[in-house]
C-alpha positions as CSV (number, residue, x, y, z in Angstrom):
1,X,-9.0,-60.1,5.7
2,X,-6.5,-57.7,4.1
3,X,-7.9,-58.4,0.9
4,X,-11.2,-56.5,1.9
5,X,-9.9,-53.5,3.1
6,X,-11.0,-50.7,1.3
7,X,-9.5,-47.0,1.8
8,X,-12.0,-43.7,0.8
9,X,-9.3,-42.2,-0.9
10,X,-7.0,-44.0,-3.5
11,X,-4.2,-41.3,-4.5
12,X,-3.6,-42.7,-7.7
13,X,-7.3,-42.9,-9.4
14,X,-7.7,-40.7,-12.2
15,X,-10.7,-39.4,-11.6
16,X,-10.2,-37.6,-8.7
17,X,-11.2,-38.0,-5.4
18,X,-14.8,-38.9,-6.9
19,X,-17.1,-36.1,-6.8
20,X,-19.4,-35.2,-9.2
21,X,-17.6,-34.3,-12.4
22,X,-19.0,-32.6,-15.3
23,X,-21.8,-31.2,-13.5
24,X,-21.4,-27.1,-13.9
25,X,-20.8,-25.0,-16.4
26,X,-19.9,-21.3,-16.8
27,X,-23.8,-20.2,-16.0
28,X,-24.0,-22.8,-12.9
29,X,-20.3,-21.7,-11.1
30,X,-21.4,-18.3,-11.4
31,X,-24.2,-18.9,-10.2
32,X,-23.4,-20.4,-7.1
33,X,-20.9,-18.0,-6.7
34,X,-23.5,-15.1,-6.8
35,X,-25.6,-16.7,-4.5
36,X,-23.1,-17.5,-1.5
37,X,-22.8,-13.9,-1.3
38,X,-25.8,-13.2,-0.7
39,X,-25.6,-10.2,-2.3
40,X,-29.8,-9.2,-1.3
41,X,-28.5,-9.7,2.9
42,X,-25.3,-8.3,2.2
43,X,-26.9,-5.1,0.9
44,X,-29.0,-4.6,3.5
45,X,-26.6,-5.4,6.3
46,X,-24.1,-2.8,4.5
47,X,-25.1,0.0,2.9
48,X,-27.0,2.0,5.6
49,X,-23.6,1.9,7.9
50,X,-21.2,2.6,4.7
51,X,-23.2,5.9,4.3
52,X,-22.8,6.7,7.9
53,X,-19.1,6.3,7.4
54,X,-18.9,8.4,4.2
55,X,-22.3,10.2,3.3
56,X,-22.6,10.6,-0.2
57,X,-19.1,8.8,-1.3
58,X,-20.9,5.1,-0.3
59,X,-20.4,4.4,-4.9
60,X,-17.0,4.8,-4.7
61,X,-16.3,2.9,-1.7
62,X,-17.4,0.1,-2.9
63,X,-15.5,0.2,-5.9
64,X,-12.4,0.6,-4.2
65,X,-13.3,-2.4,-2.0
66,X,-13.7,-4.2,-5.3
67,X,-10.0,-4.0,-6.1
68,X,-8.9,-6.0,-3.7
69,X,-11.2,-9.0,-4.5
70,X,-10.3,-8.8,-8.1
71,X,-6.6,-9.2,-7.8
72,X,-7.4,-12.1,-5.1
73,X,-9.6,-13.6,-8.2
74,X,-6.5,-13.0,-10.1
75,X,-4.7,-15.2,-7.8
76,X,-7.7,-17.8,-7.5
77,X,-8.0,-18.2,-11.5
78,X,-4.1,-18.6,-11.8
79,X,-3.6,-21.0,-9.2
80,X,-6.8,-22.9,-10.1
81,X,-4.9,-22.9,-13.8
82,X,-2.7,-24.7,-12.6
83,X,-3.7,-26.7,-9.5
84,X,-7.3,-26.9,-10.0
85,X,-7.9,-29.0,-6.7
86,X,-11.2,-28.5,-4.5
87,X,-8.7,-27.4,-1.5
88,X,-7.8,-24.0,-3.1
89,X,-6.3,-22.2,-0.3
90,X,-5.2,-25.2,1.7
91,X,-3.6,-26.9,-1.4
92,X,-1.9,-23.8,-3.1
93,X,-1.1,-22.6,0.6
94,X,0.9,-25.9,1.2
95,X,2.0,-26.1,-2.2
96,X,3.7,-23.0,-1.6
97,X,4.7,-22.2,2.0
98,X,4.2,-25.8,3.0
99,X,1.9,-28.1,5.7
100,X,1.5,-25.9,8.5
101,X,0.8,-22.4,6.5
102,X,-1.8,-24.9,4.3
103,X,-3.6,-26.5,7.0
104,X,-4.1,-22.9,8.5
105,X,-5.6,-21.5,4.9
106,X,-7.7,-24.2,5.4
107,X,-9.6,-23.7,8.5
108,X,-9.7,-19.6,8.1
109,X,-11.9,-21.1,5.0
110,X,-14.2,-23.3,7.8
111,X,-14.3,-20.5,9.9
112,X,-15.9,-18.1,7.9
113,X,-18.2,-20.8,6.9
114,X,-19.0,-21.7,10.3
115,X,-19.8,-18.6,11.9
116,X,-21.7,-17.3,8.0
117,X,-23.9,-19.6,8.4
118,X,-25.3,-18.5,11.9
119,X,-25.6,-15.4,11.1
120,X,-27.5,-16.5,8.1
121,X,-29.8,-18.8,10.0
122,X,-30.7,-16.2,12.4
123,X,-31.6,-13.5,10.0
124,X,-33.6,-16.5,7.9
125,X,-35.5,-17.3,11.0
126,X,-36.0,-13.2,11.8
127,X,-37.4,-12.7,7.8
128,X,-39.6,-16.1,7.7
129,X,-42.0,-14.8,10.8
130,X,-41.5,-11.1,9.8
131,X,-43.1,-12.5,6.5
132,X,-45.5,-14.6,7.7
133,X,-46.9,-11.3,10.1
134,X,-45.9,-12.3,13.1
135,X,-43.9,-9.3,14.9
136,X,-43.9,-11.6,18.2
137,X,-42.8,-14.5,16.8
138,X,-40.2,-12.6,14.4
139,X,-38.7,-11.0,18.0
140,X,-38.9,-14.9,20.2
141,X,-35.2,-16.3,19.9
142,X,-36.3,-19.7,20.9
143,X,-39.0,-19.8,17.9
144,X,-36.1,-17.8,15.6
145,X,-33.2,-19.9,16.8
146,X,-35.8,-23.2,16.0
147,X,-36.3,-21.8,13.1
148,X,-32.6,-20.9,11.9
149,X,-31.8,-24.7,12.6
150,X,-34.7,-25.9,10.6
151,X,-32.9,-24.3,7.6
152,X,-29.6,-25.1,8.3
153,X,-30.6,-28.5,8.2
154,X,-32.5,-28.2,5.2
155,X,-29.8,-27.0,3.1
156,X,-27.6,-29.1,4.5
157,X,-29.4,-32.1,3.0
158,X,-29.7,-30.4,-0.2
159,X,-25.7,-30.3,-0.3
160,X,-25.8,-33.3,0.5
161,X,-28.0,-34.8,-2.1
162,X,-25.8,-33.4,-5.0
163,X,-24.6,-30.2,-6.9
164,X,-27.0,-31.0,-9.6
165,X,-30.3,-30.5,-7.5
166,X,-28.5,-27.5,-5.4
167,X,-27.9,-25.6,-8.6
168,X,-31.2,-25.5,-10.0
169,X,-32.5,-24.5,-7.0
170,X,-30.1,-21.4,-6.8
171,X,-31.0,-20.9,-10.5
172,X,-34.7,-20.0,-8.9
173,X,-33.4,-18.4,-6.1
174,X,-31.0,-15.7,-7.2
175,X,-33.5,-15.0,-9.9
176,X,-36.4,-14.0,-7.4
177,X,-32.7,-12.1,-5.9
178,X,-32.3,-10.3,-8.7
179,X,-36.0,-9.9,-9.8
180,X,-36.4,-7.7,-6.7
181,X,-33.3,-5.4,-6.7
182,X,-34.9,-4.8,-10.3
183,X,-38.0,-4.1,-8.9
184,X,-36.1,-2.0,-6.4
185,X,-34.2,0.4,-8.8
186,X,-36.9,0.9,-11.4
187,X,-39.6,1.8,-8.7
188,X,-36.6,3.9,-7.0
189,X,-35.4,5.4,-10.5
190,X,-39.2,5.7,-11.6
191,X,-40.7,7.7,-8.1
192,X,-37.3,10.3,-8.3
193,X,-38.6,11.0,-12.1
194,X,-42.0,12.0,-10.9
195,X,-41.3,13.9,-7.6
196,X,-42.7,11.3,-5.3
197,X,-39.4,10.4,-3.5
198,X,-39.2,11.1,-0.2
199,X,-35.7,12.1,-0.5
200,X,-35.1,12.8,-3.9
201,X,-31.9,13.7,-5.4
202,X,-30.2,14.4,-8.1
203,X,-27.4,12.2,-9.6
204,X,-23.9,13.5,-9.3
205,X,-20.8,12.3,-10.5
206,X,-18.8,13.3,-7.2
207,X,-20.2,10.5,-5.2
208,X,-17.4,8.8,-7.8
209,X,-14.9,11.2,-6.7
210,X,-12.2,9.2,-4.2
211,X,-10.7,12.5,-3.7
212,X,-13.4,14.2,-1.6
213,X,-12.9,11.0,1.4
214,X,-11.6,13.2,3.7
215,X,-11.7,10.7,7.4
216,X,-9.0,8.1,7.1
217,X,-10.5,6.5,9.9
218,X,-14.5,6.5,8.5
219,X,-13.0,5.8,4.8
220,X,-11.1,2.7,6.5
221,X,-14.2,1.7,8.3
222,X,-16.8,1.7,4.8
223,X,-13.7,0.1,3.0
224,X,-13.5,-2.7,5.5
225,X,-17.6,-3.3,5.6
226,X,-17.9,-2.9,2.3
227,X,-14.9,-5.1,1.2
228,X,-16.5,-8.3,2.8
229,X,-19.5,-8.2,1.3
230,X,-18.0,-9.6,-1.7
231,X,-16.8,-12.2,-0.2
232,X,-18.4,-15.8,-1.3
233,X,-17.3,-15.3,-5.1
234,X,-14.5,-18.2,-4.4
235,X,-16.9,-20.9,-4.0
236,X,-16.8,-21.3,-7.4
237,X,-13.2,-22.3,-7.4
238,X,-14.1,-24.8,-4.4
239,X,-16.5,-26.6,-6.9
240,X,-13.6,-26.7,-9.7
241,X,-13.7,-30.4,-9.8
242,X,-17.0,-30.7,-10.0
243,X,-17.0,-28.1,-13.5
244,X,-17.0,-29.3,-17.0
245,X,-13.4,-27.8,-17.1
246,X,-11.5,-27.6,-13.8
247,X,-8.8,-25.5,-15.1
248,X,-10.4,-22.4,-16.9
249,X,-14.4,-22.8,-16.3
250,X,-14.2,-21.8,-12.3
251,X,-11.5,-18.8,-12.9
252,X,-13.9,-17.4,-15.5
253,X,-16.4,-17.6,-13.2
254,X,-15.1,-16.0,-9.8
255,X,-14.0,-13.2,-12.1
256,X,-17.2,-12.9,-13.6
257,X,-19.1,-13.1,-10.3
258,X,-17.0,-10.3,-8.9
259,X,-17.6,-8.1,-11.8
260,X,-21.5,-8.8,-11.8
261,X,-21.0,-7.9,-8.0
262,X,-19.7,-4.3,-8.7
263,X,-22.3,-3.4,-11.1
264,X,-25.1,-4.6,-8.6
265,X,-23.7,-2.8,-5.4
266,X,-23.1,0.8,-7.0
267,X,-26.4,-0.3,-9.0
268,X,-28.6,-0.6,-6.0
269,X,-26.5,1.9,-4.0
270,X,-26.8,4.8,-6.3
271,X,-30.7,4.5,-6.8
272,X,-31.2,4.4,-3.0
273,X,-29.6,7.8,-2.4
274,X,-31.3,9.0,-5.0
275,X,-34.5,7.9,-4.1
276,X,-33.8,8.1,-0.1
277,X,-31.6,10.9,0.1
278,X,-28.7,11.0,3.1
279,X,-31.0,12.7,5.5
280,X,-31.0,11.5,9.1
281,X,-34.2,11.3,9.4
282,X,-37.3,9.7,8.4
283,X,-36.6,7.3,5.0
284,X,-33.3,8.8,5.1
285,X,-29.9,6.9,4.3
286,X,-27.9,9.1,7.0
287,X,-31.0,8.0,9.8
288,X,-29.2,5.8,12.2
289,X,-32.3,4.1,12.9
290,X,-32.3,2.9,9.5
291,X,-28.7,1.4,9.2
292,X,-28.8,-2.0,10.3
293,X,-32.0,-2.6,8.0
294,X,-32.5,0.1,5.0
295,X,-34.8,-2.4,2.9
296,X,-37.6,-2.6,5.6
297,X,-36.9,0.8,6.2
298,X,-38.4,2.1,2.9
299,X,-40.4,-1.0,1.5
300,X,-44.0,0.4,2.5
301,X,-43.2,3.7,1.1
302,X,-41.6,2.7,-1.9
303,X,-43.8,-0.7,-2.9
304,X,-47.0,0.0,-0.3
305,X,-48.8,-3.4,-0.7
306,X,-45.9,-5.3,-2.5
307,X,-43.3,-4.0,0.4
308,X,-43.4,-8.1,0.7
309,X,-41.3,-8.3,-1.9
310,X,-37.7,-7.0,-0.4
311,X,-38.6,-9.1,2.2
312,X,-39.0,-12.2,0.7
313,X,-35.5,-11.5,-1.2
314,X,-33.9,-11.2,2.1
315,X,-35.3,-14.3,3.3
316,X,-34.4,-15.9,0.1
317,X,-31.2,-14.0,-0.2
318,X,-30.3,-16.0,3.7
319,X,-31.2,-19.0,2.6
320,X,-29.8,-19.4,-0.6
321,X,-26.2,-18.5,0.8
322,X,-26.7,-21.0,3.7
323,X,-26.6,-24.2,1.4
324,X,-23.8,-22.3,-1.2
325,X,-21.7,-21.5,2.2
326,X,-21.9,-25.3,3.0
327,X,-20.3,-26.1,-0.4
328,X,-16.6,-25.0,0.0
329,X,-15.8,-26.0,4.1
330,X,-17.1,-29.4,2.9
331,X,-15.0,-29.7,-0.1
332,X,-11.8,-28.1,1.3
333,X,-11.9,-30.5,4.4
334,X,-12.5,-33.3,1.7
335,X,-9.4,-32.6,0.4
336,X,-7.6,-31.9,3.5
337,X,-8.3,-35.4,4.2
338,X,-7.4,-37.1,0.6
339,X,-3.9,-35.3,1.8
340,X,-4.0,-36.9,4.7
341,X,-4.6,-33.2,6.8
342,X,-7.2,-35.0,8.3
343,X,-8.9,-38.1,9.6
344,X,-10.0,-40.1,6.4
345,X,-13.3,-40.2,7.3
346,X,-13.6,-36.9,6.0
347,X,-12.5,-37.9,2.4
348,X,-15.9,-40.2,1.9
349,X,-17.6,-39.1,-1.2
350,X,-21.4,-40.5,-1.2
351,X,-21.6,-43.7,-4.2
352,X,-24.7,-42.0,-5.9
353,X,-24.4,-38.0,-5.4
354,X,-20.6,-38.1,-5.5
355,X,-21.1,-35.4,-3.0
356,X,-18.5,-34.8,0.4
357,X,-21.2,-36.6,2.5
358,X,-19.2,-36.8,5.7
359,X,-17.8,-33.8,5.4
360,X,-21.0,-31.9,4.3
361,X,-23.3,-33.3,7.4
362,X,-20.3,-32.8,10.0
363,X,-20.3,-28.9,8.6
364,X,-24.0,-28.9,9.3
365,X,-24.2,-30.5,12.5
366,X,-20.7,-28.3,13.8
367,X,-22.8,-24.8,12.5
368,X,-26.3,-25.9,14.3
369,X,-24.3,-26.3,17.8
370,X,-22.5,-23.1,17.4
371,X,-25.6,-21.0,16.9
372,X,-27.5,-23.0,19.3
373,X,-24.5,-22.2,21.7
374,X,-23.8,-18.7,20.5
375,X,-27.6,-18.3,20.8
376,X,-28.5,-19.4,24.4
377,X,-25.0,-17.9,26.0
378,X,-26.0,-14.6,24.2
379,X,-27.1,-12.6,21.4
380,X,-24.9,-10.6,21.5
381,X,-22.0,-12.4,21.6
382,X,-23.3,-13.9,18.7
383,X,-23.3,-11.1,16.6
384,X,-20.4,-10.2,17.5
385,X,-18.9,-13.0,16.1
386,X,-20.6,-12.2,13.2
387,X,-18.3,-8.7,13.3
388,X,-14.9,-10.9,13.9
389,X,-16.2,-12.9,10.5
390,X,-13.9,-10.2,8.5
391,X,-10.6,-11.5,10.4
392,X,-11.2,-15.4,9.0
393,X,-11.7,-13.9,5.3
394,X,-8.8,-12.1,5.1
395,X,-6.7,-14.0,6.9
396,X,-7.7,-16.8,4.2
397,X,-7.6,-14.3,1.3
398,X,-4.5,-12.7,2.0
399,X,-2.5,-16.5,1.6
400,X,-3.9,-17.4,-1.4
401,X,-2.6,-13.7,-3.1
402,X,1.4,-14.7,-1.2
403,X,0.8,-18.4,-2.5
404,X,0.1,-17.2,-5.9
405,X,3.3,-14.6,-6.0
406,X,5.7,-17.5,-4.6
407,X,4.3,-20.6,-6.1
408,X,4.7,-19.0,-9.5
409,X,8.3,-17.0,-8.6
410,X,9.9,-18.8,-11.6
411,X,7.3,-17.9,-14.0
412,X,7.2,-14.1,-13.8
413,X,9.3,-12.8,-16.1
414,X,8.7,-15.0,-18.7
415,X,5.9,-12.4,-20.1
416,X,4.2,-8.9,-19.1
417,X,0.6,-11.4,-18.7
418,X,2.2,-13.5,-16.0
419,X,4.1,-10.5,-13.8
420,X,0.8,-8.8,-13.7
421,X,-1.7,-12.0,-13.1
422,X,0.9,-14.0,-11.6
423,X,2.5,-11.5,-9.2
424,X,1.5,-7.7,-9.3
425,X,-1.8,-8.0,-8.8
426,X,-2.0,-10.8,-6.4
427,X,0.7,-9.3,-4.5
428,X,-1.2,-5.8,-3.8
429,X,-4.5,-7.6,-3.1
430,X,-2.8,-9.8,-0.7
431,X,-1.3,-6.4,1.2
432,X,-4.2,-4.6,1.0
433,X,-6.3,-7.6,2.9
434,X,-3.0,-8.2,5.4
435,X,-3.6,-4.4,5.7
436,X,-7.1,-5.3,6.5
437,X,-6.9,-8.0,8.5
438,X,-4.2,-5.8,10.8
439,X,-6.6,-2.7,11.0
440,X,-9.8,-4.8,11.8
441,X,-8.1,-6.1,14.6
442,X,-6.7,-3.4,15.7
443,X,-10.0,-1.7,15.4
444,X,-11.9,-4.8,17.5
445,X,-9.5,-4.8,20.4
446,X,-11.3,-1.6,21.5
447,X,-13.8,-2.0,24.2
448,X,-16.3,-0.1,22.1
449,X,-15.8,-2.0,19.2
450,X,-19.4,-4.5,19.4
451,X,-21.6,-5.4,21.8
452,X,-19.5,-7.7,24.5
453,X,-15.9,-7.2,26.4
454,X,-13.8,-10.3,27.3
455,X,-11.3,-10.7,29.2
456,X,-11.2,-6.7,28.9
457,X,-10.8,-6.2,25.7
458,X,-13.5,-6.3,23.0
459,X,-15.2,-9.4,22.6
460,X,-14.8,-9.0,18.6
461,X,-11.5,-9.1,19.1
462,X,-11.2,-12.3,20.9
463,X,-13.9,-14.5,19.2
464,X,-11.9,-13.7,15.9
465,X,-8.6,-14.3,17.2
466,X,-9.4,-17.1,19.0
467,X,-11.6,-19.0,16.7
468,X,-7.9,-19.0,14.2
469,X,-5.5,-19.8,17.5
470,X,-8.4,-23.0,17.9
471,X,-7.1,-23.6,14.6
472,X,-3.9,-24.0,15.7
473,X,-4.6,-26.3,18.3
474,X,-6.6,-28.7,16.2
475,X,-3.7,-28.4,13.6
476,X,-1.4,-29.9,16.8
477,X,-3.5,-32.8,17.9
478,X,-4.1,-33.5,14.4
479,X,-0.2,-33.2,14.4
480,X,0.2,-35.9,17.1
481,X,-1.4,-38.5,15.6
482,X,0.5,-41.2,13.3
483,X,-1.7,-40.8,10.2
484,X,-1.0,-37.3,10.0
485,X,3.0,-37.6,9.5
486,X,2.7,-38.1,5.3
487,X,1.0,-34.4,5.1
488,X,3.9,-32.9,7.9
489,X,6.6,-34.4,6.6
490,X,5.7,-32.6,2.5
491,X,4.6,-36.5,1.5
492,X,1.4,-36.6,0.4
493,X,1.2,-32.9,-0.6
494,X,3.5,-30.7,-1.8
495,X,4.9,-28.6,-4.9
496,X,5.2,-31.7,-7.5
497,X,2.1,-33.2,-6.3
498,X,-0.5,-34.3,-8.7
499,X,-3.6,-32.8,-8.4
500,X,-6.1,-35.7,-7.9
501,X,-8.3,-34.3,-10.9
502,X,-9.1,-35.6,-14.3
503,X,-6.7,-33.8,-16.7
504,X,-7.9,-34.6,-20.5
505,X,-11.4,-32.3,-21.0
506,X,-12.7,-34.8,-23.1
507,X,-13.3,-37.1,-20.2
508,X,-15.9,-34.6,-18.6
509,X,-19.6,-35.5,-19.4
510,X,-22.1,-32.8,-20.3
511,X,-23.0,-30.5,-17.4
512,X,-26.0,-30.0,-16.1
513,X,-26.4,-26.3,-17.8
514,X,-24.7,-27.5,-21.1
515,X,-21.1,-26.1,-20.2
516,X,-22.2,-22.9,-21.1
């Protein structure tokens, strides 16, 4: 009967589109925006090849790679200001350019999600047998892949169970995180002091010096690696409804995440040339045998018995960013479908977590299949779609900076505050990453560039290309259908939309961390 049809999404409720809302504060957002970077794995994964690229410079790389993420938070806490809708990049994209620039922001954000959390799996699967002491096991890519999907699905159902219960177990998590890059840099710091260093060297001030990167081409290639290893910061901005205050709590927090960032990379990064050296061999940061893995490199000689510990971090540093990385695909495609950018289905919020739940167990069940499929066509093809991941965040990035610029074009000359935070800024980070993006796959088309060539040219190359061109394919389907003609047409999203959150703060119940 028509009177018991029910629709998931009801454009006109007040509350939103019925997540969870109140739930984080300041402390929780940042939080969860700390841990879905991983920053334990991303360390590991980063710094031995950045000091390949530029020897003793590796400091200030990475704070010129933090420039760019800044003026995107710029953009991010403006934009969220004023729209603060779980969509981010695919609302403020079609906000500002309109539908088909939108839907595409949107999937660069599932695709980095999507081929994240393999890489994540695997390397959770590699660390959990490596820390149990089983080499063999740690090396079998049917127990590791098992293994991978165990967690996937695991922290899927932890998203799905509700913000609340994942952000007190990311409250334990990045605290072991942080507990051991401690540990790390005072027993670093601690053997320089008293000679036992198998590298030891001397602080200098020039490793700060931008001047002494003489190689373009190595200085873009540290940039670029060490630029994407800040990215996860945003998912903070995805949870924005979910936040005691939509508008200024999740802006507060992806700056502060990005800042907390900087301090632990150059942190970590100084104390392990100091206590390593950039010798290419043995412990040495320069030793190409050490690159892809530094901490496992050094642990025995720097903890002995309690080596364990970087270990377990990087384990723990995997898994916590495989159920934060879940967070934002599922809430951006929940909004892509309250805008009718997608099936409806998508829009269902579970009754009792107010969590996605469609929309968290399809990201779960789409990222299982790809690393089962990347996994058993080949490894290698796998990781290098790992490599193309840098493509997807730019490309996602890079819209949200132009959104910010042209969505607030009126606004930025009403004061010095919003040309700079409004435009300038936003602007130049949004260059610098379209710079980026263009280098990167420039870079990847090269044969040489990874570990497969398809249709001969580097298979980088074409798995990150192509995984955005997919994008616009489903966008066209998508397009063909009837229920899809309110979000083409600029109907059921565009500049004078309301944003389908609560607006008075007095509304929002106590979060779970006080509101801190």
């Amino acid at each position: 009967m028509a009177g018991t049809e029910t629709t998931p999404i009801d454009m006109s409720r007040p509350e939103g589109k019925g997540l969870a809302v109140g739930t984080l504060g300041l402390w929780g957002s940042t939080v969860i925006g700390l841990a879905s970077t991983a920053p334990v794995y991303s360390l590991v994964a980063t710094l031995g090849f950045v000091v390949l690229a530029v020897g003793a410079q590796a400091p200030i790389v990475f704070v010129i790679a933090f420039v760019p993420m800044l003026f995107i938070a710029f953009a991010y806490r403006e934009l969220n200001n004023a729209v603060p809708d779980c969509g981010t990049t695919f609302t403020w994209g079609t906000k500002a350019f309109g539908p088909w620039v939108g839907w595409m922001g949107g999937w660069g954000v599932a695709v980095a999600g999507m081929v994240v959390l393999a890489n994540l799996a695997q390397i959770a699967g590699i660390y959990f047998w490596s820390l149990i002491g089983d080499g063999s096991l740690s090396e079998n890519p049917v127990v590791v892949t098992a293994t991978g999907v165990v967690f996937i699905a695991a922290m899927t159902w932890v998203s799905w169970r509700g913000v609340e219960i994942g952000e007190r177990i990311q409250n334990v998590l990045l605290g072991i995180q942080y507990a051991a890059l401690a540990i790390f840099v005072i027993a670093a710091l601690w053997q320089v002091a008293s000679g036992d260093a198998p590298g030891a060297t001397a602080f200098d001030w020039s490793w700060f010096n931008p001047f002494a990167l003489t190689d373009w081409s190595s200085f873009v290639e540290a940039t670029l690696l060490a630029l994407f290893i800040y990215w996860g910061w945003d998912t903070c901005l995805a949870l924005n409804e979910e936040t005691k205050d939509p508008k200024r709590i999740p802006g507060r927090a992806a700056l502060l995440t990005t800042i907390i960032l900087l301090i632990t990379y150059v942190g970590v990064t100084v104390a392990a040339m100091m206590y390593a050296g950039l010798g290419t061999t043995g412990s040495g940061l320069g030793n190409e045998a050490n690159a892809d893995d530094f901490f496992l490199a050094i642990k025995d000689g720097l903890l002995g018995p309690f080596g364990w510990v970087l270990v377990v971090a990087v384990l723990i540093s995997a898994v916590s960013s495989t159920q934060t990385t879940i967070l934002p695909t599922a809430r951006g495609t929940l909004a892509m479908a309250a805008y009718k950018a997608l099936p409806r289905r998508f829009a269902t919020v579970h009754p009792t977590y107010k969590t996605p739940s469609f929309s968290t167990l399809v990201m779960g069940i789409v990222a299982i299949v790809y690393y089962v499929g990347m996994s058993l066509i080949s490894d290698s093809l796998l990781q290098d779609s790992v490599l193309s991941l840098g493509l997807a965040i730019a490309f996602y990035y890079a819209i949200t900076g132009f959104a910010c610029v042209w969505y607030f074009r009126r606004d930025l000359f009403t004061s010095a505050r919003a040309f700079f935070y409004k435009g300038l800024l936003p602007l130049l980070g949004a260059l610098l990453l379209t710079y980026a993006f263009v280098q990167s796959a420039i870079d990847m088309y090269d044969v040489d560039y990874g570990y497969t060539v398809l249709l001969g040219i580097g298979g980088t190359f074409v798995l990150g290309i192509g995984a955005l061109a997919f994008g616009v394919v489903l966008m066209l389907i998508w397009f063909a259908f009837p229920r899809s003609k309110p979000f083409f047409r600029g109907e059921s999203l565009n500049r004078d939309t309301e944003v389908l959150v609560p607006e008075d703060p007095s509304d929002y119940p106590r979060s779970v961390d006080g509101g801190i």
